[in-house]
TIKOL-971623 format. One line per field, with one value per residue: residue number from 1; residue in one letter; x negated, y, z of N, C-alpha, C, O in turn. Coordinates in steps of 0.1 Angstrom, whole numbers, always signed. Last residue first. Layout:
N
seq	NUM, ...
type	A, ...
n.u	X, ...
n.v	Y, ...
n.w	Z, ...
ca.u	X, ...
ca.v	Y, ...
ca.w	Z, ...
c.u	X, ...
c.v	Y, ...
c.w	Z, ...
o.u	X, ...
o.v	Y, ...
o.w	Z, ...
% end
This chain:
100
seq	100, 99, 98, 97, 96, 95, 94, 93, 92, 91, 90, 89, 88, 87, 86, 85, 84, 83, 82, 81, 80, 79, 78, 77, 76, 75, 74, 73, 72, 71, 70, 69, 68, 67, 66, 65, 64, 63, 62, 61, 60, 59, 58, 57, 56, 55, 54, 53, 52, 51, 50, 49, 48, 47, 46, 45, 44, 43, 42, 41, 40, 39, 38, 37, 36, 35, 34, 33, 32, 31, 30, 29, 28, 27, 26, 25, 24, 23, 22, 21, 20, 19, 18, 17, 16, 15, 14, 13, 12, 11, 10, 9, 8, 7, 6, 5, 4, 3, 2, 1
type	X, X, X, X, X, X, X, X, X, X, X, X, X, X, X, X, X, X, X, X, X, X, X, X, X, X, X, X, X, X, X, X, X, X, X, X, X, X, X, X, X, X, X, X, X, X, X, X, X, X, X, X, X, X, X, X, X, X, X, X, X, X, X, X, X, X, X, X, X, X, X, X, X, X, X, X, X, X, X, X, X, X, X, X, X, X, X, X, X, X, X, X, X, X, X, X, X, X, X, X
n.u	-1067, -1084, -1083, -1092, -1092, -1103, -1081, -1059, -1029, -1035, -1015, -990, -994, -1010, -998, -979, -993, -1007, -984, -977, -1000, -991, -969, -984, -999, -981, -970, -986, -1000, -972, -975, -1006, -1025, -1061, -1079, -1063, -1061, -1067, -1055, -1078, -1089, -1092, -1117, -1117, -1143, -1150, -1157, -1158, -1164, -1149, -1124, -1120, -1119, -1094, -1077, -1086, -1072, -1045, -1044, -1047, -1028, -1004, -1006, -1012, -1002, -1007, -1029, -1022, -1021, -1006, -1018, -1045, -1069, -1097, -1111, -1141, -1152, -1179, -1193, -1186, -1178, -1181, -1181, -1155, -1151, -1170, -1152, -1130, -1140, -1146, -1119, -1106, -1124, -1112, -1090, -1098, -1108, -1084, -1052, -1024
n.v	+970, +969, +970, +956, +948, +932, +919, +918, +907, +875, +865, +866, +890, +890, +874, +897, +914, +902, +901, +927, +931, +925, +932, +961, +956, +946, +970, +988, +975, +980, +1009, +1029, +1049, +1052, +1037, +1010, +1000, +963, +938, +930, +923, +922, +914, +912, +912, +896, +894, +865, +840, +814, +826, +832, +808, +806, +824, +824, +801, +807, +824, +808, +791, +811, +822, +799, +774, +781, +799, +810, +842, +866, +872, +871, +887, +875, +883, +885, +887, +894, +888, +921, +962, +984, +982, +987, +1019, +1028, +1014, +1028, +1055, +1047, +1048, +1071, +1082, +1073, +1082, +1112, +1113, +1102, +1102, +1083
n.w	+867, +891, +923, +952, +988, +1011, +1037, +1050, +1043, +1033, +1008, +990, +975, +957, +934, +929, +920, +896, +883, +877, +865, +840, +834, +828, +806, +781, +787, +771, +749, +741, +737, +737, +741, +730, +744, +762, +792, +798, +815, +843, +879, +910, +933, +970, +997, +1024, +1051, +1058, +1044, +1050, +1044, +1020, +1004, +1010, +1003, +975, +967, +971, +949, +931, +928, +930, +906, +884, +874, +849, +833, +801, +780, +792, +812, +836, +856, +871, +901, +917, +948, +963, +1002, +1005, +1010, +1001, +973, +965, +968, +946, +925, +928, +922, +895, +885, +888, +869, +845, +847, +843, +820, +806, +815, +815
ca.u	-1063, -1094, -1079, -1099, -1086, -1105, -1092, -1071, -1036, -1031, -1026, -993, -983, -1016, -1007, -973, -986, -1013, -989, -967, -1001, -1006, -972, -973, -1004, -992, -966, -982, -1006, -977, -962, -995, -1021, -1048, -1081, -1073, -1057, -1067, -1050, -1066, -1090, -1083, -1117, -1114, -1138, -1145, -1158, -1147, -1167, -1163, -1129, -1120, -1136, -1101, -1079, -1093, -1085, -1053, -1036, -1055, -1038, -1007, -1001, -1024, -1000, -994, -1031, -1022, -1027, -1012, -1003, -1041, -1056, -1093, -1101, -1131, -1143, -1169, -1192, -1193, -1174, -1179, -1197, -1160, -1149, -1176, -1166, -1130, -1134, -1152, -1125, -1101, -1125, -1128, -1095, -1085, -1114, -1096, -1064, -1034
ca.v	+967, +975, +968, +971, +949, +944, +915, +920, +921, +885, +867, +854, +890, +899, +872, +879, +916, +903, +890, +922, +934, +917, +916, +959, +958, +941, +964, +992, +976, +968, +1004, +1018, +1044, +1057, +1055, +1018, +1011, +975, +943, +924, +927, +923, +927, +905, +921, +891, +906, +879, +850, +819, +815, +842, +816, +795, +822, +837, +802, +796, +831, +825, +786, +800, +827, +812, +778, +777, +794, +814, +829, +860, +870, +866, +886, +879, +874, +887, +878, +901, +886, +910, +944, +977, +984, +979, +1006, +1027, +1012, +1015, +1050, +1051, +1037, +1062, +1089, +1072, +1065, +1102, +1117, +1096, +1108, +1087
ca.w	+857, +880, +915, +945, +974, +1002, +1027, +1054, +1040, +1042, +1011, +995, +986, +972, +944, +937, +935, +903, +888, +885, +877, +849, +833, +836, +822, +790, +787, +787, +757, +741, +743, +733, +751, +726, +743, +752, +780, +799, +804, +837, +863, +902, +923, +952, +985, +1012, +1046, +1063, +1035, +1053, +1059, +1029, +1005, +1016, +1014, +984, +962, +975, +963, +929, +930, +942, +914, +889, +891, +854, +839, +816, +777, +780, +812, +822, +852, +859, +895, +905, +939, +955, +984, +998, +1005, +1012, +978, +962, +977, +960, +927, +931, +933, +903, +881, +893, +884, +847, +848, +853, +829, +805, +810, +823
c.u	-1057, -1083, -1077, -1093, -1090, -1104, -1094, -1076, -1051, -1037, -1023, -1007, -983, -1000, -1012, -987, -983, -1009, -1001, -977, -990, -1008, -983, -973, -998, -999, -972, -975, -1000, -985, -968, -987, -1013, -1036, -1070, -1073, -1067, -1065, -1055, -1063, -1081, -1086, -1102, -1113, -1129, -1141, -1154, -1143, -1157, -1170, -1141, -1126, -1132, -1117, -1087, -1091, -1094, -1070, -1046, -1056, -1049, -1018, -1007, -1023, -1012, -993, -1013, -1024, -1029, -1011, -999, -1024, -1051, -1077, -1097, -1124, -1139, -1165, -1183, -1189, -1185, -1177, -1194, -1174, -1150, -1164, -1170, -1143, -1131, -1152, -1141, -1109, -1117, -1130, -1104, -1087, -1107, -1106, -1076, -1046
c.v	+978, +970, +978, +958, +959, +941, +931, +920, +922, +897, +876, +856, +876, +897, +875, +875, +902, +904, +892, +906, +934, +923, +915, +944, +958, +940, +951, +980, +982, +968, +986, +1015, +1037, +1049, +1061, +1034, +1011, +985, +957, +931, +918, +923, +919, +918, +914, +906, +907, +884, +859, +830, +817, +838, +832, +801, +811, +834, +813, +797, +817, +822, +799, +798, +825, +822, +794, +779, +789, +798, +823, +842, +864, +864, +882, +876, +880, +877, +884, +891, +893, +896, +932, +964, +981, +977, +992, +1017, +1010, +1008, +1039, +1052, +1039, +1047, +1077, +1074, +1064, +1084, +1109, +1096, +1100, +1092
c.w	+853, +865, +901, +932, +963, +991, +1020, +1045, +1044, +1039, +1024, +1001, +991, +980, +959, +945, +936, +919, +897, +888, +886, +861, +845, +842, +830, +807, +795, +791, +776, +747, +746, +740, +739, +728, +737, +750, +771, +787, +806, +821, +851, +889, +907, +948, +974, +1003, +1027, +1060, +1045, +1053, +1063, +1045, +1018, +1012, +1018, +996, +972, +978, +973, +948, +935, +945, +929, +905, +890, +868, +849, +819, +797, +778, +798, +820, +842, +854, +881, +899, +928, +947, +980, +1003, +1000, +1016, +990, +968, +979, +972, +939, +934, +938, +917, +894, +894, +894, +863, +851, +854, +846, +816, +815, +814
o.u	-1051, -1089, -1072, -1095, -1092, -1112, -1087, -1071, -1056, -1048, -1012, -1012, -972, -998, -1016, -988, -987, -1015, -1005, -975, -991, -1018, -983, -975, -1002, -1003, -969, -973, -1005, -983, -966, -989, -1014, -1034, -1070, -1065, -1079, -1066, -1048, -1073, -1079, -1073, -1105, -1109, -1137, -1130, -1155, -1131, -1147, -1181, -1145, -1131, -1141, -1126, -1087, -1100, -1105, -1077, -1053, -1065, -1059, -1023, -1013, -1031, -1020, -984, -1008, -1022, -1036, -1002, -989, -1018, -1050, -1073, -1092, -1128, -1128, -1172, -1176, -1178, -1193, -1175, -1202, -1177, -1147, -1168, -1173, -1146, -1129, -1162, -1144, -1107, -1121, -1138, -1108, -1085, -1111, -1112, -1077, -1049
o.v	+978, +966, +989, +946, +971, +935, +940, +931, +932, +897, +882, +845, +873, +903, +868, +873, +896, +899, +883, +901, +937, +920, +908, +942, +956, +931, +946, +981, +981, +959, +982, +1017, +1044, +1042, +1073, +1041, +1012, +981, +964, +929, +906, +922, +913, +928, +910, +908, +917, +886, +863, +831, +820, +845, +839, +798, +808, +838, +811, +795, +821, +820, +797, +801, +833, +828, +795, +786, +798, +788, +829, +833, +857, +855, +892, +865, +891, +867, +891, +886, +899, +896, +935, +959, +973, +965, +985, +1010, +1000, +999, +1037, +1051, +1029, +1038, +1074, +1066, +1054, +1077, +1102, +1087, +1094, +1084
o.w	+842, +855, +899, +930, +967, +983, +1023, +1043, +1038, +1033, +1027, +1001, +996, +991, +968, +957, +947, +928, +905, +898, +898, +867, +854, +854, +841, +815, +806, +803, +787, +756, +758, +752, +729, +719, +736, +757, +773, +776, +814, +814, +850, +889, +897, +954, +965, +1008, +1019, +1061, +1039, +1060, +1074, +1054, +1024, +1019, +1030, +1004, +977, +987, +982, +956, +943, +956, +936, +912, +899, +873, +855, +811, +805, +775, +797, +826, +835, +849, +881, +893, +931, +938, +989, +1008, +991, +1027, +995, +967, +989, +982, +945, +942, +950, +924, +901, +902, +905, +869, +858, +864, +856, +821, +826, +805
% end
C-alpha cells in the first residue's frame, strides 16, 4: 500500500472514529502477549459496552514502515488474525475502526 493510501485510509478512520465515545484502544500484541487477550479483550468491551452504547474500540497493532518487509507483513497478519477472534466474540454493534 502507498503512503498517500494509508495516510487516506488512516484518515477515514479518524472521522469514524469521531462518531463514537468513549473510544477504547486495544493495543494488539502477537509478540509479547497477554494469554487470554482473545477472551479477556472480547470481555473487556462487552462489559464497558453496558454502559458506554455508543462505545467506538480503536484496534492498533504492527505497523508498515516506509519500506514494506516480509516480517513486518507478517507481523500484521498475526495481529489482525487476533484482532478477528476478538470482533468475532463481540456483537457487531459497536464501532470498529481498525488502525493496524
Amino acid at each position: 500500500m502507498r503512503k498517500s493510501c494509508r495516510c487516506q485510509h488512516f484518515l477515514e478512520e479518524v472521522e469514524r472514529a469521531k462518531k463514537h465515545f468513549p473510544l477504547l484502544c486495544i493495543q494488539i500484541r502477537s509478540i509479547r502477549t497477554w494469554v487470554s487477550q482473545v477472551e479477556g479483550n472480547a470481555n473487556i468491551i462487552k462489559k464497558l459496552a453496558e454502559e458506554f452504547p455508543n462505545l467506538g474500540i480503536i484496534f492498533d497493532g504492527w505497523s508498515r514502515m516506509e519500506v514494506a518487509d516480509s516480517h513486518s507483513e507478517l507481523m500484521i497478519t498475526k495481529d489482525r488474525d487476533i484482532m478477528n477472534q476478538i470482533i468475532a466474540l463481540i456483537p457487531p454493534k459497536y464501532g470498529l475502526i481498525e488502525i493496524i
